[in-house]
PLY file of the C-alpha trace (Angstrom):
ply
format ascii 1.0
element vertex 130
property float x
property float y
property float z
element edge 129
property int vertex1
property int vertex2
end_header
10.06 -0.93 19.80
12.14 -4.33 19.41
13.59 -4.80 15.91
12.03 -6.91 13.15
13.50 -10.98 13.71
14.62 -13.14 10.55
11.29 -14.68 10.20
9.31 -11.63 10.44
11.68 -9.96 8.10
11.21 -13.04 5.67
7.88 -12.81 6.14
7.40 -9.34 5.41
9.28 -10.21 2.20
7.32 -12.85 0.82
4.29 -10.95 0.99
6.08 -7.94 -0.78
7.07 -10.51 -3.31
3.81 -12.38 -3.97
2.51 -8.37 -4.81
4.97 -7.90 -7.45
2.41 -8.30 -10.51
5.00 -7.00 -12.99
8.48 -8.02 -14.91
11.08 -5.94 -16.29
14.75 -6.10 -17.23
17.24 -4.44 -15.67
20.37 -2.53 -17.45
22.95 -2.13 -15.80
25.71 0.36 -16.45
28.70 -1.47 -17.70
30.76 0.73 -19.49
33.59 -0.51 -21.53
37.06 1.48 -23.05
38.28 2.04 -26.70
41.75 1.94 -27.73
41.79 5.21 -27.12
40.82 4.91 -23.59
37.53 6.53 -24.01
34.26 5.31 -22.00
31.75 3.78 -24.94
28.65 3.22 -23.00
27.42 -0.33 -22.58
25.00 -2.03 -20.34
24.82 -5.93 -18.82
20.77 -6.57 -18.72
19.18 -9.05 -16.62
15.90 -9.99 -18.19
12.72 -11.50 -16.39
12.91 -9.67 -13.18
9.42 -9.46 -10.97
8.74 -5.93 -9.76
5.51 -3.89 -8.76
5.17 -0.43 -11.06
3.28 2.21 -9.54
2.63 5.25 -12.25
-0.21 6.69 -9.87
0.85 9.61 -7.77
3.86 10.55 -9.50
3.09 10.88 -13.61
4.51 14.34 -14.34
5.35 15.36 -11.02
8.91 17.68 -11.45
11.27 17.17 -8.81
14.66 20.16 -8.57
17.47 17.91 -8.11
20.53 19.28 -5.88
22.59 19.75 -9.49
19.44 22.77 -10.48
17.76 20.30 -13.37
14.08 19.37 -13.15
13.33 15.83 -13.52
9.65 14.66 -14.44
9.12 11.33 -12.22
7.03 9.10 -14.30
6.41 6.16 -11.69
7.66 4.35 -9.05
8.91 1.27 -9.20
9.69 -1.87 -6.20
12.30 -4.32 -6.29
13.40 -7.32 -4.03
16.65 -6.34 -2.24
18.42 -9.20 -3.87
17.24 -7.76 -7.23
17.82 -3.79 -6.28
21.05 -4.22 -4.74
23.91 -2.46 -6.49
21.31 -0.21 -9.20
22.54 3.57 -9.50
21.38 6.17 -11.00
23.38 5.60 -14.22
20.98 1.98 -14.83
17.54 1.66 -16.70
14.62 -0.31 -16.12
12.17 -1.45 -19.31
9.13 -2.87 -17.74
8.10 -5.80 -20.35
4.61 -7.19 -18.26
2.07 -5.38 -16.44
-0.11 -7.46 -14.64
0.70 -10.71 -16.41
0.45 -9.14 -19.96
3.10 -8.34 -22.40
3.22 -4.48 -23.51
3.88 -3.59 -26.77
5.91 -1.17 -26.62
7.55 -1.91 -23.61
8.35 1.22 -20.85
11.44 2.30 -20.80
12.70 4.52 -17.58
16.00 6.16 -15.99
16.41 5.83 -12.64
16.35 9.42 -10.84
18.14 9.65 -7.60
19.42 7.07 -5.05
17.92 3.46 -5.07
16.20 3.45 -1.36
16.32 0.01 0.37
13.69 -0.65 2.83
13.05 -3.77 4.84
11.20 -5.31 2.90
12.66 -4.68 -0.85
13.87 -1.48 -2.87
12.19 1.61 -3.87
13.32 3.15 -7.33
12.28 6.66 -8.72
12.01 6.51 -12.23
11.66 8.98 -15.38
10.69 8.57 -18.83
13.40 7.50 -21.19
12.36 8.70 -24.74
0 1
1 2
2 3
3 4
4 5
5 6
6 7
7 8
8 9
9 10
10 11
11 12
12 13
13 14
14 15
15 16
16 17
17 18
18 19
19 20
20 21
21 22
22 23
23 24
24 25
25 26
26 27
27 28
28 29
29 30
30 31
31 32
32 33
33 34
34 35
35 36
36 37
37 38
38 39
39 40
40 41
41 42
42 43
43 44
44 45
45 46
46 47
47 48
48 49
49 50
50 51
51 52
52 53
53 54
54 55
55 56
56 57
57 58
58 59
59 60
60 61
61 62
62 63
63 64
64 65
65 66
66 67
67 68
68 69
69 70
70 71
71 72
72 73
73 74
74 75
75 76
76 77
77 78
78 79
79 80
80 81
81 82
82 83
83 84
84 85
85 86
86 87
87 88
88 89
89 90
90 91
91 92
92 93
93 94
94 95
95 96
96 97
97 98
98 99
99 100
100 101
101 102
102 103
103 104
104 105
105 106
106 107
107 108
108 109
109 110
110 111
111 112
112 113
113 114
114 115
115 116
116 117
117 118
118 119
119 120
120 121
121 122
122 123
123 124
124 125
125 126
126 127
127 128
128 129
C-alpha cells in the first residue's frame, strides 16, 4: 500500500473539516507560581474552535485506567491537527454550539487519556466535568 500524498492528505482533511458541525473552546493548562512557589492552577482558552462531538457510543461507558480509577467517557470529540496539537490530559474542552446552535448550558469535559492524532485530525476521549 503506497502512503497517502500531500493532496490526498489535504483532501482527506477538508472533508474532515467541512463535517465539523460543532464549536468549542479549548483550555489549556497553564499553570502559574505564587510567591511561595506553589502551582495555582490557571488555564489559556482559545475560544471559537470547530470540532465534531460524538456522545453516541460512549455515554457512561467506564474505562480502568492503568493508575486503577474508573473513568466514565461521556463522548468523543474530533479536532483538526492544527487545533489538537499540544492538548494533554490536564486541558478541558466546553463545547458552546451543537449543530449551529448555542447551548445553554454549555458542556463542559476533561480530557481522559492521550490525545490520538490520525491523518486526518485528532481524536479526544472526554469525561464529564461537573
Amino acid at each position: 500500500m503506497n502512503p497517502f500524498t500531500a493532496a490526498d492528505l489535504a483532501a482527506m482533511r477538508a472533508v474532515q473539516g467541512s463535517a465539523m458541525m460543532d464549536t468549542c473552546t479549548l483550555h489549556v493548562w497553564a499553570p502559574t507560581v505564587d510567591d511561595y512557589g506553589t502551582e495555582i492552577a490557571g488555564y489559556t482558552d482559545t475560544a471559537g474552535i470547530a470540532c465534531g462531538l460524538d456522545v453516541t457510543g460512549t455515554r457512561q461507558k467506564e474505562q480502568r485506567r492503568a493508575d486503577g480509577t474508573i473513568a466514565i467517557l461521556a463522548a468523543v470529540l474530533r479536532l483538526s491537527i492544527d487545533d489538537g496539537a499540544g492538548l494533554t490530559a490536564k486541558d478541558r474542552i466546553t463545547v458552546t454550539h451543537r449543530h449551529g446552535e448555542a447551548l445553554n448550558p454549555a458542556l463542559a469535559y476533561g480530557i481522559d487519556g492521550a490525545v490520538e492524532r490520525g491523518p486526518t485530525g485528532v481524536v479526544v476521549r472526554l469525561v464529564e466535568v461537573q
